[in-house]
C-alpha positions as CSV (number, residue, x, y, z in Angstrom):
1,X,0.0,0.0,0.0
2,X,2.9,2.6,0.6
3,X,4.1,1.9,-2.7
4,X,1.1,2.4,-4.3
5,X,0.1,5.4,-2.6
6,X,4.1,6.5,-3.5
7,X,3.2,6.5,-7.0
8,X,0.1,8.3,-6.7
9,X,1.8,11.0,-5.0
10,X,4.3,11.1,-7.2
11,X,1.9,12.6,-9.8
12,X,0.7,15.2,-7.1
13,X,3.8,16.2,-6.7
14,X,5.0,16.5,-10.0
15,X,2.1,19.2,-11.4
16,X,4.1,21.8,-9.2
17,X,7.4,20.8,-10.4
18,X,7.0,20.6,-14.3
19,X,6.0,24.7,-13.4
20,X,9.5,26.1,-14.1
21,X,9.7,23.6,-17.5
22,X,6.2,25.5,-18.7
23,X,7.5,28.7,-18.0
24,X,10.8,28.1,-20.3
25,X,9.2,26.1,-22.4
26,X,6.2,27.0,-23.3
27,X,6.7,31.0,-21.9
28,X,3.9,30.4,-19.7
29,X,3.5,33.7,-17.2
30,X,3.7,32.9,-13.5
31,X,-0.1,33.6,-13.1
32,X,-0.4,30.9,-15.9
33,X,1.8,28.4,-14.4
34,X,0.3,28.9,-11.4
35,X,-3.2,27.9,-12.9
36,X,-1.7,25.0,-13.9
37,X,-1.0,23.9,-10.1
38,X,-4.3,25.5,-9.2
39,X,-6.4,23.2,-11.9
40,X,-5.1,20.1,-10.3
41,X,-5.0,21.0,-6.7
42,X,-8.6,22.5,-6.2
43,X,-10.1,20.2,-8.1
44,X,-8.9,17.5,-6.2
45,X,-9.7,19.0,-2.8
46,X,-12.9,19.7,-3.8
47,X,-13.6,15.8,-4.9
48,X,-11.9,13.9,-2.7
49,X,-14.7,14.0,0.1
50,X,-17.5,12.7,-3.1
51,X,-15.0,9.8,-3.1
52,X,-14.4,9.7,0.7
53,X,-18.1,9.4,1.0
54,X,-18.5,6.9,-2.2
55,X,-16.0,4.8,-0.4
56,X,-17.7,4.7,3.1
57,X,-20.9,3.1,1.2
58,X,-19.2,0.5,-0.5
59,X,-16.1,-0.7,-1.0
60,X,-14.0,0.4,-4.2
61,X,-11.3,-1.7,-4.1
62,X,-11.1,-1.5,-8.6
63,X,-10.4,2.5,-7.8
64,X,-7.1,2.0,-6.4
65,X,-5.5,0.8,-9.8
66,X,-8.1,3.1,-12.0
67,X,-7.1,6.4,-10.1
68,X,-3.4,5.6,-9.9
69,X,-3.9,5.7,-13.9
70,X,-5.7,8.3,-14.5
71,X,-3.4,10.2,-12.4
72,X,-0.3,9.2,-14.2
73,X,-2.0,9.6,-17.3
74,X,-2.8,13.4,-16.8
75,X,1.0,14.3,-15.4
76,X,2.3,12.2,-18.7
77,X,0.2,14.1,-21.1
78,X,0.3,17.3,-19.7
79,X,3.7,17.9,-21.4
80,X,2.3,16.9,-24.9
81,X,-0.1,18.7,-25.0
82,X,-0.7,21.5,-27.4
83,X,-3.2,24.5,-25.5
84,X,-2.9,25.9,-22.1
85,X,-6.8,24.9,-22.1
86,X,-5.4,21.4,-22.4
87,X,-3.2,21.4,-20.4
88,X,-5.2,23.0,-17.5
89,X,-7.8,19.8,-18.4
90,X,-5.0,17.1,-18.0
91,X,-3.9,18.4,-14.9
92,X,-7.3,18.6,-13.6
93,X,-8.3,15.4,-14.2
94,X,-5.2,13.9,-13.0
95,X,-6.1,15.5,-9.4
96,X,-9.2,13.7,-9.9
97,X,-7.2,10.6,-9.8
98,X,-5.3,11.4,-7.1
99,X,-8.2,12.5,-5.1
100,X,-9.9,8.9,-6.0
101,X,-7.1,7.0,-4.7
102,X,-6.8,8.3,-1.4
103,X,-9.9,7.4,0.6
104,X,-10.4,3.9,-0.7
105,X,-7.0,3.6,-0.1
106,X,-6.8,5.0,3.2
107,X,-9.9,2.0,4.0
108,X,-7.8,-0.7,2.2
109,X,-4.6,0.5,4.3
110,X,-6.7,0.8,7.7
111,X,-7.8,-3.0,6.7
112,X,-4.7,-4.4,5.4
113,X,-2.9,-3.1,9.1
114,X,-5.7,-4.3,11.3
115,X,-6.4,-0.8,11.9
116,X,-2.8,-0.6,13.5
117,X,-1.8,3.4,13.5
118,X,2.0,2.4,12.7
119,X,0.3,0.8,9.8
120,X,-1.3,4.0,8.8
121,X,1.8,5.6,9.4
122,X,3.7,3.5,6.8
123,X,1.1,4.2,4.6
124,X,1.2,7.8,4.9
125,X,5.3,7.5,4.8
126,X,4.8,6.0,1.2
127,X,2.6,9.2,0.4
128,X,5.3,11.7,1.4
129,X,8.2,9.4,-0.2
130,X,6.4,10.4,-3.8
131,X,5.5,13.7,-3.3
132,X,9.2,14.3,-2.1
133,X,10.6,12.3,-5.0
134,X,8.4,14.3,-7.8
135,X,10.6,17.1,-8.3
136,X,13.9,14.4,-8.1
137,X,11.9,12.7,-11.0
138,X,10.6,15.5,-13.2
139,X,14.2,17.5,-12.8
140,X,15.9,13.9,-14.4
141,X,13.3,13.7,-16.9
142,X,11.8,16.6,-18.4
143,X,15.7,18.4,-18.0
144,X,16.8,15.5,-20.5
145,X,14.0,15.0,-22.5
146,X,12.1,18.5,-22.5
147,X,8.2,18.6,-21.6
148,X,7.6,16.1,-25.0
149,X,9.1,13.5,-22.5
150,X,6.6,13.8,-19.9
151,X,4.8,10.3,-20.9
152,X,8.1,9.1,-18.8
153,X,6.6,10.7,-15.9
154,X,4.1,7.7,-15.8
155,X,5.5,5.3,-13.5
């Protein structure tokens, strides 16, 4: 579970970090690279309690791999794409993915430890290993490559 939710966060992390490569790149303003962090966060803050209370009905145990890949997928596109509107969109709906995985994982992980609280810490370790790593990961990639590697980003 912490290296799933590793991955996941990966992609969280990663929006923020591929800002400085949109600026150069793609001259993006600062107001417009900050949009970019702004369409994935919000929109995953705002959904993540629908899925929190989606998950507390019934169990969604098929989200965990679906969200981990529509995560990865928007971070991966988001450098091929050819509009800011696009862009914005891919973002977004990878913070959809990321705000799917976490409640349903958060029940699988509480389950999977026996409700243990070291368990859940684990768990939550794995989350902050990925969202640590992103910039590590987008620096080696998207320096090399340019934002047209970005697909790599999908791990």
């Amino acid at each position: 579970m912490s290296l799933g939710h590793a991955c996941v966060d990966i992609y969280q992390g990663a929006v923020a970090a591929l800002v400085p490569f949109f600026v150069s790149e793609r001259a993006y303003s600062y107001a417009a690279a900050s949009g970019v962090v702004l369409a994935a966060s919000l929109l995953s803050s705002v959904v993540q309690p629908l899925f929190g209370a989606l998950t507390d009905r019934w169990a969604m145990p098929w989200l965990l791999p679906v969200s981990a890949l529509v995560g990865g997928a928007g971070v991966a596109l988001s450098g091929v794409t050819g509009s800011y509107a696009l862009t914005l969109a891919v973002v977004a709906v990878s913070g959809i993915g990321v705000a799917a995985y976490h409640p349903e994982a958060a029940r699988v992980a509480r389950l999977a430890g026996r409700g243990s609280h070291t368990a859940m810490s684990w768990f939550s370790l794995g989350g902050n290993i990925g969202f640590a790593a992103a910039p590590l990961a987008v620096a080696a990639v998207i320096a090399t490559g340019g934002l047209r590697a970005s697909p790599l980003l999908a791990v």
